[in-house]
C-alpha positions as CSV (number, residue, x, y, z in Angstrom):
1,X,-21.5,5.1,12.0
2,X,-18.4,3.4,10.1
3,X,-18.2,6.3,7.8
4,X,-17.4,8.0,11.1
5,X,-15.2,5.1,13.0
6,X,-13.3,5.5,9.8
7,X,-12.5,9.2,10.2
8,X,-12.4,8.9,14.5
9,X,-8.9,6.5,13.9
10,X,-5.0,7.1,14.8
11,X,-3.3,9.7,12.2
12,X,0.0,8.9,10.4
13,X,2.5,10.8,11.7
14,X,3.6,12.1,7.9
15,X,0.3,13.6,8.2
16,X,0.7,16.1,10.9
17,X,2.6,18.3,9.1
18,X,0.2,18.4,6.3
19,X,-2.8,18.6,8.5
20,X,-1.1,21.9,10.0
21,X,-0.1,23.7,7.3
22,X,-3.8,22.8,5.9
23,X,-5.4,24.0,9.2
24,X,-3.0,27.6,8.6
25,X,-3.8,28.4,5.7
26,X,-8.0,28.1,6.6
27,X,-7.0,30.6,8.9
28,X,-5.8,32.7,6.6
29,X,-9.0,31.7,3.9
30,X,-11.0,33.1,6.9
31,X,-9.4,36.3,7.1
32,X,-9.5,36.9,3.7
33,X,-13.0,35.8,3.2
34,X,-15.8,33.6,5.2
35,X,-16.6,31.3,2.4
36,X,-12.7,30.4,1.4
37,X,-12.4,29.7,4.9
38,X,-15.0,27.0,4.5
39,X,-13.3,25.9,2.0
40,X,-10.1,25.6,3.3
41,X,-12.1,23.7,6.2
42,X,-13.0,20.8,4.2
43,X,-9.5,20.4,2.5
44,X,-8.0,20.3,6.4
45,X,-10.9,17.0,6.7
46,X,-10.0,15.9,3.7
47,X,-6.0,15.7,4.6
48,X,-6.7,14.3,8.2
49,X,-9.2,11.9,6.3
50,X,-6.2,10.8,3.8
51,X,-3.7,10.4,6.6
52,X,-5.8,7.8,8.7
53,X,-4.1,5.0,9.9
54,X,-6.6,2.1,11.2
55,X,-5.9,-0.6,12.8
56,X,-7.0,-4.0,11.1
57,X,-7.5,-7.7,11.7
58,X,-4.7,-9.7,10.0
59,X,-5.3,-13.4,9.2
60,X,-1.9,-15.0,10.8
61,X,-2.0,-18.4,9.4
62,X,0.9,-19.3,7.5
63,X,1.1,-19.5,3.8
64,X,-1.0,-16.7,3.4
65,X,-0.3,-13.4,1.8
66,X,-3.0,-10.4,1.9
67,X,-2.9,-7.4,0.4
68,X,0.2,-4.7,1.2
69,X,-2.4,-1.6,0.2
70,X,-6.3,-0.8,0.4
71,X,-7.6,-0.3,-3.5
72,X,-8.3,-1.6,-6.5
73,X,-7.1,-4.8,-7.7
74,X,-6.2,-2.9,-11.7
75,X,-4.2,-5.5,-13.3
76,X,-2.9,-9.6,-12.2
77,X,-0.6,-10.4,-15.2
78,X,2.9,-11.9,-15.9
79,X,6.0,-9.6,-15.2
80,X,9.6,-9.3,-14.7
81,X,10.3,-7.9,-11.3
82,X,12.4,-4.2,-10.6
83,X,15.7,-5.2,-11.9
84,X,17.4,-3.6,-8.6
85,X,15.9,-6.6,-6.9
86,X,18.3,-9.2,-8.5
87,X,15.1,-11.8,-8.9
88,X,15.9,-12.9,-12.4
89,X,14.3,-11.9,-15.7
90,X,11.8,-15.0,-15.9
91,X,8.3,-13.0,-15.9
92,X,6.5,-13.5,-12.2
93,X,2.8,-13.0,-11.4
94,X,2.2,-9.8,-10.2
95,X,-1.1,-8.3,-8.6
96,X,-1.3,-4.4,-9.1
97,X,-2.9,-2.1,-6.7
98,X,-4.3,1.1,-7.4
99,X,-5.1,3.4,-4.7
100,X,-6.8,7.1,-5.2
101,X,-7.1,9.6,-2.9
102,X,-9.6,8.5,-1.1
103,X,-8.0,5.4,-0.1
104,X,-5.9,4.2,3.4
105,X,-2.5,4.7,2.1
106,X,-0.5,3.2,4.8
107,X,1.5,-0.2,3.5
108,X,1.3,-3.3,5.2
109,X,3.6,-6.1,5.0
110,X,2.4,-8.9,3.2
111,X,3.8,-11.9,5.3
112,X,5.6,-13.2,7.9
113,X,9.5,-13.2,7.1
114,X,12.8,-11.4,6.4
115,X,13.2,-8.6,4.5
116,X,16.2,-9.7,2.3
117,X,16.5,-6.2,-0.2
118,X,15.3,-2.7,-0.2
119,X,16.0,-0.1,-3.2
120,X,14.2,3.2,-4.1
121,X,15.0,4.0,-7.3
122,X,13.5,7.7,-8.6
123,X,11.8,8.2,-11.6
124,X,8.9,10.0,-13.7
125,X,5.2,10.7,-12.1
126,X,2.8,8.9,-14.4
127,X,-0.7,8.4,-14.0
128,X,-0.4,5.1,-11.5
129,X,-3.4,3.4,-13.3
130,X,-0.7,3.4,-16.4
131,X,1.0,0.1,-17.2
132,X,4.3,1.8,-17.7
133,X,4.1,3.2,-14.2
134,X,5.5,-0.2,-12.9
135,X,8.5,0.6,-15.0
136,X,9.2,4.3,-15.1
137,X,7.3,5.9,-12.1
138,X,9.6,6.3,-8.5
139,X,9.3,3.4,-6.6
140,X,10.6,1.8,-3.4
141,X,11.1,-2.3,-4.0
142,X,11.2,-4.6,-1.9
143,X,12.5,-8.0,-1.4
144,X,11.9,-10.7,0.9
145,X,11.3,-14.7,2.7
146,X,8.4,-15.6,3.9
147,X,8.2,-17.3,6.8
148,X,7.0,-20.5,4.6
149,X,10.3,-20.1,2.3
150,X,9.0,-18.2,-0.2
151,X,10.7,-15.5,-2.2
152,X,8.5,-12.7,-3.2
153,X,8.2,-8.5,-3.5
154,X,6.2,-5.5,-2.8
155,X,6.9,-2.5,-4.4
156,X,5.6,1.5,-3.7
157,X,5.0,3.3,-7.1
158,X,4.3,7.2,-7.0
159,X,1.8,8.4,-9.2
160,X,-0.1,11.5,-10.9
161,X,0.3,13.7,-7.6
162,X,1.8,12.0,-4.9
163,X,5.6,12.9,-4.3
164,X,6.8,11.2,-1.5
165,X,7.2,7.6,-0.8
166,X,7.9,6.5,2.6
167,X,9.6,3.1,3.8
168,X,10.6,2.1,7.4
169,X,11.8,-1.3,6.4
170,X,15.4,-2.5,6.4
171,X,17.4,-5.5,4.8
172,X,17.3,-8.2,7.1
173,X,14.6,-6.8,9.0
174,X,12.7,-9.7,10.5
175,X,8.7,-8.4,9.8
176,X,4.9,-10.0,10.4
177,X,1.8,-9.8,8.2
178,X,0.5,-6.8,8.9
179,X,2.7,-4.7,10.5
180,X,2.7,-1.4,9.1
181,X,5.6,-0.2,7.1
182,X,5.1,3.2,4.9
183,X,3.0,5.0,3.0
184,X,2.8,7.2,-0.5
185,X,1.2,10.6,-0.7
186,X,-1.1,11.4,-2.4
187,X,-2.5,8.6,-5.0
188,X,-0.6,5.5,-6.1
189,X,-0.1,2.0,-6.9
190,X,1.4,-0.7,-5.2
191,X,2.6,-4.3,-7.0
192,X,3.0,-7.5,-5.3
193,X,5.3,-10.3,-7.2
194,X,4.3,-13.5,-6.0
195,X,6.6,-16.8,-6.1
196,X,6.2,-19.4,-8.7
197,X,3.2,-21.6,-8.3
198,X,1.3,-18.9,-6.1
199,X,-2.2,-18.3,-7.3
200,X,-3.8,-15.2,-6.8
201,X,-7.4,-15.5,-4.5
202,X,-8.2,-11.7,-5.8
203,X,-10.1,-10.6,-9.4
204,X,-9.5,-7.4,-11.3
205,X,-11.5,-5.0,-10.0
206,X,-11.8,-6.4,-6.6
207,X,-11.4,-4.1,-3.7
208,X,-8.9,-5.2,-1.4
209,X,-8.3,-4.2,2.6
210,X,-4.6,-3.6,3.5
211,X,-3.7,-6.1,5.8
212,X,-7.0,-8.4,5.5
213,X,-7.7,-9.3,2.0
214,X,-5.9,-13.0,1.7
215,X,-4.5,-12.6,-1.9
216,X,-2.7,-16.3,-1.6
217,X,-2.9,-19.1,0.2
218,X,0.1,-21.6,-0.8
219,X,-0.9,-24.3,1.2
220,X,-4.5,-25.1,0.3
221,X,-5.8,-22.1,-2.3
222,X,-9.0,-21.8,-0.1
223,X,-10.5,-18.9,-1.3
224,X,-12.1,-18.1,1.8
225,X,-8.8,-18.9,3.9
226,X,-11.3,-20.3,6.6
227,X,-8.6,-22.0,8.9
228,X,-7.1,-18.1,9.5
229,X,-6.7,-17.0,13.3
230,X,-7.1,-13.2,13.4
231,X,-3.9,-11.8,15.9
């Protein structure tokens, strides 16, 4: 049953095109022979499947900040943000996210705020699960205040296969936790520097729910983030 409420949801709209040109070319597998037809019937599942876009329930209290992707937690560690972003060259921690193919890939916003700086900067198409991708892989940064003061970033990284990053956001864009603002086809990673004194909640290797998994709380560091109202 959730295996199926997971397929049964809304569709990105960057997926419709995809999903057609999928759907063509089974007809086309079809006319050429039965079993490519098949198939090319599973690969037009696969790309509705990839381009899902569920809605979730996002813990509202403030002074939390949960997770901009669904994946993988691959590496929390120390690390100077995207220059572009102007944020100094003291080292911040960061939480990585790595997302396969199989994963939501539709970005949420990690809190409540003000967007304050967006910058796509292009770049190579390394593995995602790479350290280096942070650094020389396409990505679209992002800058902003929390609602709570807090001066943090989520950045989009391309990887192995995907080619296109999306972002709606814009600078000075007033935003909530949540909210939906891109995605990356097909297979990425997505960072999240946090301000000084933030702890991360999260553990390497942890799987994390886009929009749901509290990855701080900077006013009591409860794990469980109890006191959270769902919106």
């Amino acid at each position: 049953m959730e295996t199926l409420q997971s397929v049964m949801t809304p569709i990105h709209r960057e997926g419709h095109r995809f999903i057609a040109i999928f759907a063509a070319v089974t007809v086309v597998l079809f006319l050429i022979a039965a079993p490519l037809g098949w198939l090319g019937v599973l690969l037009t599942l696969w790309c509705v499947y990839f381009f899902r876009n569920p809605d979730r329930h996002v813990p509202t209290r403030e002074g939390l900040i949960v997770s901009p992707a669904d994946g993988v937690v691959q590496l929390i560690e120390r690390a100077v943000p995207p220059p572009e972003l102007d944020m100094g060259s003291d080292p911040r921690m960061r939480i990585s996210i790595f997302l396969n193919v199989f994963n939501v890939h539709v970005n949420r916003v990690p809190a409540d705020g003000r967007i304050t700086r967006t910058v796509y900067r292009p770049g190579r198409f390394l593995n995602a699960m790479k350290e280096k991708a942070s650094e020389d892989n396409e990505r679209q940064s992002v800058r902003m205040t929390t609602a709570d003061g807090h001066d943090i970033a989520f950045v989009q990284i391309a990887g192995l296969v995907a080619r296109r990053i999306v972002c709606d956001l814009d600078e000075g864009q007033s935003v909530r936790a949540g909210e939906r603002f891109g995605l990356i086809r097909f297979g990425s990673r997505t960072d999240i520097y946090l301000d000084d004194g933030m702890v991360p909640l999260v553990a390497v290797g942890q799987t994390t729910i886009g929009g749901e998994t509290v990855l701080v709380d900077s006013q009591t560091g409860d794990v469980a983030a109890r006191g959270a109202e769902v919106r």
